[in-house]
C-alpha positions as CSV (number, residue, x, y, z in Angstrom):
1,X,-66.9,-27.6,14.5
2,X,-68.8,-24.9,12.2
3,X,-69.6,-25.8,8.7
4,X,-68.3,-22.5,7.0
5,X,-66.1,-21.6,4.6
6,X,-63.2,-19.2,5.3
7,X,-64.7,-16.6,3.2
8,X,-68.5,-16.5,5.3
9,X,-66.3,-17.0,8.5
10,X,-63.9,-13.9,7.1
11,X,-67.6,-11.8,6.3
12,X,-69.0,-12.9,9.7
13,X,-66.0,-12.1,11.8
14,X,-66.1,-8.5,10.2
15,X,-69.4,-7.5,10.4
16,X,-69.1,-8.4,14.3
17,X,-66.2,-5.6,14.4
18,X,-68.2,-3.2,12.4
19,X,-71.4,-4.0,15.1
20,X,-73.4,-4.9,12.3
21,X,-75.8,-8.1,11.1
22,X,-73.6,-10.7,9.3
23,X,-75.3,-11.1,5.5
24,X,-74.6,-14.6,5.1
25,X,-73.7,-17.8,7.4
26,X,-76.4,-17.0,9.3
27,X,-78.3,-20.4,9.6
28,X,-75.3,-21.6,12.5
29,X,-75.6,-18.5,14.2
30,X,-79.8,-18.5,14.7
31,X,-80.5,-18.9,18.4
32,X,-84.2,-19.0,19.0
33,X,-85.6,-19.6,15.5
34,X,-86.8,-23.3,15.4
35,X,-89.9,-22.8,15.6
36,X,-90.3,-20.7,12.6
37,X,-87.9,-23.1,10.8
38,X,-90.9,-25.5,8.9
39,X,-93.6,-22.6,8.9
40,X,-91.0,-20.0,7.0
41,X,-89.8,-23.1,4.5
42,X,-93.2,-23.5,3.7
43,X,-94.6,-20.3,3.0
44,X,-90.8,-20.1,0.9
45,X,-91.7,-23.2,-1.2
46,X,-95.4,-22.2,-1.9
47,X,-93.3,-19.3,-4.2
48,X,-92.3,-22.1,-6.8
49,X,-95.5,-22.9,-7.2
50,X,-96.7,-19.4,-8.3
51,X,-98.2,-18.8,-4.5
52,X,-97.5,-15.8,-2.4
53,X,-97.0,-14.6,1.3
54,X,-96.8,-12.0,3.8
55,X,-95.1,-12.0,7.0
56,X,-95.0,-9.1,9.5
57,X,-92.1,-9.3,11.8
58,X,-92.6,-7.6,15.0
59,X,-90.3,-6.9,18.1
60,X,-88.3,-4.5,20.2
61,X,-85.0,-3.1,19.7
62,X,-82.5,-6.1,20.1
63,X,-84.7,-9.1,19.4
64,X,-83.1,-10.0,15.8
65,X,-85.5,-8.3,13.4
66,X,-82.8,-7.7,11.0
67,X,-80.9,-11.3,11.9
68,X,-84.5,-13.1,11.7
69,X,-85.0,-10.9,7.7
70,X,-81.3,-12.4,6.9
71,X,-82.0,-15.4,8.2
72,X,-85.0,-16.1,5.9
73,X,-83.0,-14.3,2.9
74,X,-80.6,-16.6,2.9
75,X,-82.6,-19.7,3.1
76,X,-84.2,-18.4,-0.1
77,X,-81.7,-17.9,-1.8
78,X,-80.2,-21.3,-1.0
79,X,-83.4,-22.2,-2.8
80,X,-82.8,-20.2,-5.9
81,X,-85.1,-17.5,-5.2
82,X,-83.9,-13.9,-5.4
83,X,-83.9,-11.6,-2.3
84,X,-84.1,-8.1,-1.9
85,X,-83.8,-6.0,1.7
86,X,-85.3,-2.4,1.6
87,X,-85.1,-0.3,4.8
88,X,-88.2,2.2,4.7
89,X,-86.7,5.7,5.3
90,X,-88.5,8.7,6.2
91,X,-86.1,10.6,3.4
92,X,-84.4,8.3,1.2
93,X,-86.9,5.3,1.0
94,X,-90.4,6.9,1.6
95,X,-92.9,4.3,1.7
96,X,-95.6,5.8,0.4
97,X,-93.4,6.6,-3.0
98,X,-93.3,3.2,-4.5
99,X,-91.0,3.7,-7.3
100,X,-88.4,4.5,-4.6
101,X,-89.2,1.0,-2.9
102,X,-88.9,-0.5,-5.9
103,X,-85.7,1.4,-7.4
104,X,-83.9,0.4,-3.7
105,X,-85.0,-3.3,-4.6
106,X,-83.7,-3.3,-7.8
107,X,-80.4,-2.1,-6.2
108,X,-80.6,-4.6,-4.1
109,X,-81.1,-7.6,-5.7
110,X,-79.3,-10.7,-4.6
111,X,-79.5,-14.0,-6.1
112,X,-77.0,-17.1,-4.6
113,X,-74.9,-16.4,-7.9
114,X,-74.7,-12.3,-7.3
115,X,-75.1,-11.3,-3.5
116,X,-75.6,-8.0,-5.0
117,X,-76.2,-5.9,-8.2
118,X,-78.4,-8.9,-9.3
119,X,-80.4,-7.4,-11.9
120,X,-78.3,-6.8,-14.6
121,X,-76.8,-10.8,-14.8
122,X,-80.9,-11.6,-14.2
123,X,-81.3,-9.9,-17.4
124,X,-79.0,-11.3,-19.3
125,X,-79.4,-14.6,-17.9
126,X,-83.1,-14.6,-18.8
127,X,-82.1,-13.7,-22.6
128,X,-79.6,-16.3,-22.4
129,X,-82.9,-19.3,-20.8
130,X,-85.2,-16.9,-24.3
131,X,-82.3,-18.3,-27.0
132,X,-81.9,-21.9,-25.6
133,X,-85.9,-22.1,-25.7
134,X,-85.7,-20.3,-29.7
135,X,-82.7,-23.0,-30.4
136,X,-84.5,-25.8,-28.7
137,X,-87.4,-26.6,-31.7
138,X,-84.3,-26.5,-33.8
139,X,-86.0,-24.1,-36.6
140,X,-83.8,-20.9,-36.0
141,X,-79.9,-21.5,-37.0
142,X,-77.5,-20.3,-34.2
143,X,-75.5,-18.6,-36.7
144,X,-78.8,-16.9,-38.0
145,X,-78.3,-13.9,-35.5
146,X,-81.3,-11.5,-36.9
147,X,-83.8,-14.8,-37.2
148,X,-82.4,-15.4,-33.6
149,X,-82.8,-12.0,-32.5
150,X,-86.6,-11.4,-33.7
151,X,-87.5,-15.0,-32.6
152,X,-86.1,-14.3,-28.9
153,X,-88.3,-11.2,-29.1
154,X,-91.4,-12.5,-30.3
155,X,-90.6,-15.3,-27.4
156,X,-90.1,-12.5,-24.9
157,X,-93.6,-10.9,-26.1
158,X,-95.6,-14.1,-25.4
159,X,-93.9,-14.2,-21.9
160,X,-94.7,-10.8,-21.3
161,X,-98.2,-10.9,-22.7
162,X,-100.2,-10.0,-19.1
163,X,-97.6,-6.9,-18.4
164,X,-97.8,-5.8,-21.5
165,X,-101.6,-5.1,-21.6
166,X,-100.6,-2.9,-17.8
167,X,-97.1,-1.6,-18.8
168,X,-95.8,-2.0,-22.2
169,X,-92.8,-0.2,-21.9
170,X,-91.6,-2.9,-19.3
171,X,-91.0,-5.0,-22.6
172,X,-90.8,-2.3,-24.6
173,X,-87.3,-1.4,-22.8
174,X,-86.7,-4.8,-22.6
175,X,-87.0,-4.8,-26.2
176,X,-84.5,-2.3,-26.6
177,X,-82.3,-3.5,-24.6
178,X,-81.9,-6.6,-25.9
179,X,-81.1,-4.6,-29.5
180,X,-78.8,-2.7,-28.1
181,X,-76.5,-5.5,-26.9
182,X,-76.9,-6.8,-30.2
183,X,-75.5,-3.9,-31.9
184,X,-72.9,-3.6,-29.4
185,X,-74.0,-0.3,-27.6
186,X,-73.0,-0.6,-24.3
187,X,-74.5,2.9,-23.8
188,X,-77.7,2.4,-24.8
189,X,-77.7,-0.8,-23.1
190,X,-76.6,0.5,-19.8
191,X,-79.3,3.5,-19.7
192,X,-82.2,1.3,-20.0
193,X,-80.5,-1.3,-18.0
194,X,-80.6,2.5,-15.5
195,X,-84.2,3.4,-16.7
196,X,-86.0,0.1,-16.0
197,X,-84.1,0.1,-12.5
198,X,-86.0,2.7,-11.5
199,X,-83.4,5.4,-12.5
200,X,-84.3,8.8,-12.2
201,X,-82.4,11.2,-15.2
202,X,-82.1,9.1,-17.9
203,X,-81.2,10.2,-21.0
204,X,-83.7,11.0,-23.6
205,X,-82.2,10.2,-26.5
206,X,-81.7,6.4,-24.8
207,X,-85.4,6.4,-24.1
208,X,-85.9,7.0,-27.9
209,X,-84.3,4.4,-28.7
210,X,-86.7,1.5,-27.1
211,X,-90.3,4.7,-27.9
212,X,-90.6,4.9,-24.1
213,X,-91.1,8.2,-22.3
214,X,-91.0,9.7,-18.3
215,X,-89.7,7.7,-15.4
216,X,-90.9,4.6,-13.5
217,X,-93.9,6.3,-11.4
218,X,-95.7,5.5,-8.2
219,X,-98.2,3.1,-10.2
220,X,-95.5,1.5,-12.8
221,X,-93.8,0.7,-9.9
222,X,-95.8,-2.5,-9.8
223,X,-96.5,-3.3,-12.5
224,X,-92.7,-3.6,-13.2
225,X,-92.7,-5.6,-9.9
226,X,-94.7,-7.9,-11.8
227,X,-92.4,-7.9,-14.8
228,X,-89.5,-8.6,-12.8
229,X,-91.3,-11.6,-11.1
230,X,-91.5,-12.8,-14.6
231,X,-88.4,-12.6,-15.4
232,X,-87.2,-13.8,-12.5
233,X,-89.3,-17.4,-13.1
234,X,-88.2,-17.7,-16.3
235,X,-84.0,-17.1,-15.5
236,X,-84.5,-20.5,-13.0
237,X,-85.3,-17.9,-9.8
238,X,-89.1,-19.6,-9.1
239,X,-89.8,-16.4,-7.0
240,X,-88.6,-13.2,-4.4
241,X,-88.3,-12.1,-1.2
242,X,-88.9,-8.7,-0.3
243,X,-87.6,-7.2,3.2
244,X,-89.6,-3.8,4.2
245,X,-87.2,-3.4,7.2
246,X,-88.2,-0.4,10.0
247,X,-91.5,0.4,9.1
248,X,-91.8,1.6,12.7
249,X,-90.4,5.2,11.0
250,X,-93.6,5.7,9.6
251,X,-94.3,6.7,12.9
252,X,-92.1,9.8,12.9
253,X,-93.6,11.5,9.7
254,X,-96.1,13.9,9.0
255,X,-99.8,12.6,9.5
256,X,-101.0,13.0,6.0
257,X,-97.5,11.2,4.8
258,X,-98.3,8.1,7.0
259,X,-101.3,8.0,5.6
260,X,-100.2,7.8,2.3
261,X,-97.5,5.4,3.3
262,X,-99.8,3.3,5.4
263,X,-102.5,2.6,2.4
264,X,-99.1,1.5,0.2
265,X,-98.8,-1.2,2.4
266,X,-102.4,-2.2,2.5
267,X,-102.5,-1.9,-1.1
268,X,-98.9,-4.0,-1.4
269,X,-100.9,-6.2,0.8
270,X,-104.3,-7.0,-0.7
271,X,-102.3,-7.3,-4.5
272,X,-100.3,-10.1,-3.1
273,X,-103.5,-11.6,-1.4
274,X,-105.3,-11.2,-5.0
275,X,-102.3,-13.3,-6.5
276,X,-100.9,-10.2,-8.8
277,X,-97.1,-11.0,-7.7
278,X,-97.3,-14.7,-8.0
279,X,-93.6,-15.8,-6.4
280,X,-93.5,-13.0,-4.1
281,X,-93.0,-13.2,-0.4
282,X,-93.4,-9.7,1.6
283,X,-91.7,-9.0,4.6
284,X,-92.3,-6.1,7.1
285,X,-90.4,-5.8,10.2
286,X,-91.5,-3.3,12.6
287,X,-91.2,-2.5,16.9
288,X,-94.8,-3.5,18.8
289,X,-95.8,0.5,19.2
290,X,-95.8,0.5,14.9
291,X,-98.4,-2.4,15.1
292,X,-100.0,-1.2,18.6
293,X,-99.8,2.0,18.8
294,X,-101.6,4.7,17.7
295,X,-99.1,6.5,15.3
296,X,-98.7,3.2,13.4
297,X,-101.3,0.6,11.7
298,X,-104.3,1.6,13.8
299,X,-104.2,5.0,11.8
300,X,-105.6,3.0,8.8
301,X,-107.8,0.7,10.4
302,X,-108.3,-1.6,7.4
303,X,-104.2,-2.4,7.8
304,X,-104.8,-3.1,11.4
305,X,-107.6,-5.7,10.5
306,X,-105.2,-7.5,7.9
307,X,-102.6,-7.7,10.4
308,X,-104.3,-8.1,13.6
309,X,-102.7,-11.2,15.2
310,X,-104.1,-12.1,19.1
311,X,-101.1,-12.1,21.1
312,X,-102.8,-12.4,24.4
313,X,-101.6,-16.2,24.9
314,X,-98.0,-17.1,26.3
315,X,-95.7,-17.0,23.7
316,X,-95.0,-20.0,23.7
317,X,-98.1,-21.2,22.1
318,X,-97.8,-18.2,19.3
319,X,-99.0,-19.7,15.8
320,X,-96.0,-18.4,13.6
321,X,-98.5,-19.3,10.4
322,X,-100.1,-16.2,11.7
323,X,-100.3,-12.9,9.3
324,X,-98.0,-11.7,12.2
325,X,-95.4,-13.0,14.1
326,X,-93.0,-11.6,17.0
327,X,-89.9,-12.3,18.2
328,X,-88.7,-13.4,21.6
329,X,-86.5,-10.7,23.3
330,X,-82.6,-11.7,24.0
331,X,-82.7,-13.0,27.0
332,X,-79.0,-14.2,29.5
333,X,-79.2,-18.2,28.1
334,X,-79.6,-16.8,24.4
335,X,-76.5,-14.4,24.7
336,X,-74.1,-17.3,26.0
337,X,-75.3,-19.3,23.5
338,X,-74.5,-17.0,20.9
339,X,-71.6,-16.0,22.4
340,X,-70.1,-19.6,22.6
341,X,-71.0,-19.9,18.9
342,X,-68.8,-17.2,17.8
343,X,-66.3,-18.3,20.2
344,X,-66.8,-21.5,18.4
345,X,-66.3,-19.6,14.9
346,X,-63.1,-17.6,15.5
347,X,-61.6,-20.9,16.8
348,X,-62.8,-23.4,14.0
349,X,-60.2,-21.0,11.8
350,X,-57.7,-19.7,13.8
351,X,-54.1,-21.4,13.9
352,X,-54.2,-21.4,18.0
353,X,-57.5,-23.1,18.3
354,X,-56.7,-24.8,21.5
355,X,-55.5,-21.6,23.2
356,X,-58.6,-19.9,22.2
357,X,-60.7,-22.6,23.0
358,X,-58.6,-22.9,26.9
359,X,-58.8,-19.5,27.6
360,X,-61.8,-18.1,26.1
361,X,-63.8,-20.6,28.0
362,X,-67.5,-21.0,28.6
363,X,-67.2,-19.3,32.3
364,X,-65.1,-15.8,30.9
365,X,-68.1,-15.9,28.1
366,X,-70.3,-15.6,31.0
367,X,-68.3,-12.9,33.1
368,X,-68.1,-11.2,30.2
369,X,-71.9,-11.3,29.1
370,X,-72.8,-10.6,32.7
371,X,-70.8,-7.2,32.7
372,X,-72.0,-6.3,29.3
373,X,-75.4,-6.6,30.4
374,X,-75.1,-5.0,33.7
375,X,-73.6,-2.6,32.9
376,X,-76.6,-1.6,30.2
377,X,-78.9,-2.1,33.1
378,X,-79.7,-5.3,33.3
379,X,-81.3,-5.0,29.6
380,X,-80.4,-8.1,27.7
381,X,-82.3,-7.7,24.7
382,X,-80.1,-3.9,24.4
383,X,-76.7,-5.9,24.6
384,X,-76.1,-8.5,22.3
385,X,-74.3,-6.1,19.8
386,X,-72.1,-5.0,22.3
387,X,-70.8,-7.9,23.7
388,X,-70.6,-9.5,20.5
389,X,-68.2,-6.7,19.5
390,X,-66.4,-6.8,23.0
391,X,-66.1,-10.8,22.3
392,X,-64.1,-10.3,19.2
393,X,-62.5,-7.4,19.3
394,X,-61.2,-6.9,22.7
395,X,-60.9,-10.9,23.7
396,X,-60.7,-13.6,20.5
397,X,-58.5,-10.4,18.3
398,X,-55.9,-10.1,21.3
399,X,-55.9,-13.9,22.1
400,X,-55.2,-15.0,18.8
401,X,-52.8,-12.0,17.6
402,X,-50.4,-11.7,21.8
403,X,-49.9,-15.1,22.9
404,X,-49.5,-13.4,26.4
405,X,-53.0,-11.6,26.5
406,X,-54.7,-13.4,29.0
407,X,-58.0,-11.3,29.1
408,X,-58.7,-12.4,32.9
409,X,-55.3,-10.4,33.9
410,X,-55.0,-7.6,31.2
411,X,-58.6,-6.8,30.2
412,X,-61.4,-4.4,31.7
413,X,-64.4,-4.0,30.8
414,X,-65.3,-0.4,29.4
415,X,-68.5,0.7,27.6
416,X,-68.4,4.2,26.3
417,X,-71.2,6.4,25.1
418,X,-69.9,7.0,22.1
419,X,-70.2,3.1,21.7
420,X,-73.6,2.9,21.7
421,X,-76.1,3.8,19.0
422,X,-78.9,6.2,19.8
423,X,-81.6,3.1,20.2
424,X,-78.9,1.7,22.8
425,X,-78.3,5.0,24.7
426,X,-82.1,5.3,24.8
427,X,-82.4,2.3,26.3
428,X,-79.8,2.8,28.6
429,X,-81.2,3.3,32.4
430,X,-81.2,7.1,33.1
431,X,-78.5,6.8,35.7
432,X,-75.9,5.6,33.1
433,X,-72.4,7.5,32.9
434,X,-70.3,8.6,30.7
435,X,-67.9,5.9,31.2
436,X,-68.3,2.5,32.7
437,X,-65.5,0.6,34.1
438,X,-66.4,-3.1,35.4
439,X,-63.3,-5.6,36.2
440,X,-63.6,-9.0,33.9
């Protein structure tokens, strides 16, 4: 039997019929990951300690980068720390424009309270932990709301001291904010709620309001990243992770915009290895050719030293304490496992348990993970989204909904095209058909 609740078994089930990664559950799912169970716990609590990390995730298409990214985010926030998953876009998220990285991390900011949205209830949560501290020493009244109010502020200042001196209108819209809720003006309070996400087109006359000016730059980027770890600490989340997903698209940009984008990192890098964003853990995921090739870290050869990793050894003795770390590919044993854990999943909540169980056995899992695979050419590591979909969609769905479906009789096999994404179809051997029709 699984240990989730209906509503992560619901999530799960759906993102498998959308052919996407499952955002929460995921720790009964992992196939592969032991080994980087105890190192990734570790570097996670050296964050409540004020430490920092960096990890950089490499693999090819279909070896779990984004599962592996989940994975980690979700033991952190069973841990209290905040999470935030950025995928670096050559258009909308343009790494070497950090207030976009950061205005997509604010957007995405999950806590194990808020899975999304976070920032706003962080906020208030953290003016919330400033009054109980004020009310604590028992010299401000409760009913006393301006003596409250300037005491919480003062309080805020002394927290904020070490931003301040780098960006004082971090606390200065802080600041403001905090007044505005106490006047009731939702309006103010939701435009620099906007501005200090990042917010482009903010109104001026809210930016009076709390004496700041412009929009969060390239450079105030980080230092609000520090505010916000700050914040963070002090509303009971010890720390953040931070998921640079695809950075393999720096690849595909302009030479003098990957080099731009490539000294971001380094300088993302070297600040957390100076201890600036004490609680943060950095994440970068990226295909071998980003951190191999010669369109990718070897462009800045600086990067390439920080990250250099010798992966010359079996895999099998990889050191996954190592700056960088890489995933094995999917191989046949790993998608039958995975495929009997979903199997597994569906049944734990389904009312015909047993008739799932009986006829969705262990050896149609197989025939069915043998056609899926052959009929991509043989290339497991291309396959497990597909025949995760096929698994739930076209099998467990019919079983459980026609109690006369039985999928070794009345189900074929078909992949189509128009199926697979355009990583998939590139993958796909260059024989491959329109459509593919294998018996089960």
């Amino acid at each position: 039997m699984t240990s989730l609740s209906p509503k992560k078994r619901t999530e799960i089930l759906d993102a498998v019929r959308r052919g996407t990664v499952p955002k929460d559950g995921l720790d009964v799912l992992a196939v592969g990951l032991d080994k980087f169970l105890d190192p990734m716990d570790q570097d996670l609590a050296k964050l409540a300690g004020g430490g920092s990390a960096f990890k950089a995730v490499r693999g090819d298409y279909g070896c779990g980068k984004t599962f592996f990214s989940r994975w980690l985010q979700e033991r952190a926030r069973s841990q209290n720390l905040a999470t935030a998953e950025v995928q670096i876009s050559e258009t909308e998220t343009p790494l070497h424009r950090l207030e976009t990285v950061y205005r997509r991390m604010i957007e995405r900011l999950a806590t194990q309270s808020s899975r999304s949205a976070a920032f706003r209830g962080v906020l208030d949560s953290w003016f919330y932990v400033l009054e109980e501290d004020v009310l604590s020493n028992g010299k401000v009244d409760a009913n006393d709301a301006d003596t409250l109010l300037a005491a919480t502020n003062e309080l805020m200042e002394q927290r904020l001291n070490a931003i301040s001196r780098q960006s004082p209108s971090f606390s200065a819209a802080l600041r403001g904010y905090r007044a505005a809720l106490a006047e009731g003006d939702a309006g103010v309070a939701e435009g620099l709620v906007a501005w200090l996400s990042g917010q482009p087109n903010v109104a001026a006359a809210v930016k009076r309001t709390a004496n700041i000016k412009g929009e969060v730059d390239h450079f105030a980027a980080l230092s609000f990243l520090q505010g916000l770890l700050v914040v963070l600490k002090d509303s009971g989340h010890p720390g953040m992770v931070l998921v640079l997903d695809e950075v393999e698209t720096l690849q595909r940009v302009r030479g003098d915009v990957r080099e731009k984008a490539l000294n971001a990192l380094r300088q993302l890098i070297d600040e957390i290895d100076a201890g600036r964003f004490p609680g943060l853990m950095l994440i970068i995921t990226g295909t071998p050719a980003f951190f191999e090739g010669p369109q990718g870290i070897k462009k800045l050869p600086p990067l390439a030293q920080r990250l250099h990793t010798d992966f010359d050894t079996e895999m099998r003795f990889d050191n996954p304490r190592a700056p960088q770390i890489r995933l094995r590919a999917f191989d046949f044993d790993m998608l039958l496992e995975v495929g009997r854990k979903f199997r597994d999943i569906f049944a734990d909540g389904s009312k015909v348990r047993d008739r799932i169980l009986a006829t969705v056995d262990d050896a149609l899992i197989e025939s069915l993970a043998k056609g899926v695979s052959g009929t991509l050419g043989g290339k497991t590591g291309i396959a497990p989204r597909i025949f995760l979909k096929k698994l739930v969609v076209d099998i467990l769905d019919r079983v459980e909904l026609h109690p006369g479906f039985d999928p070794r009789k009345d189900y074929r096999l078909t992949i189509k095209q128009d199926e697979l994404n355009l990583e998939e179809r590139n993958q796909m051997p260059a024989s491959s058909v329109e459509d593919i029709k294998l018996e089960l």
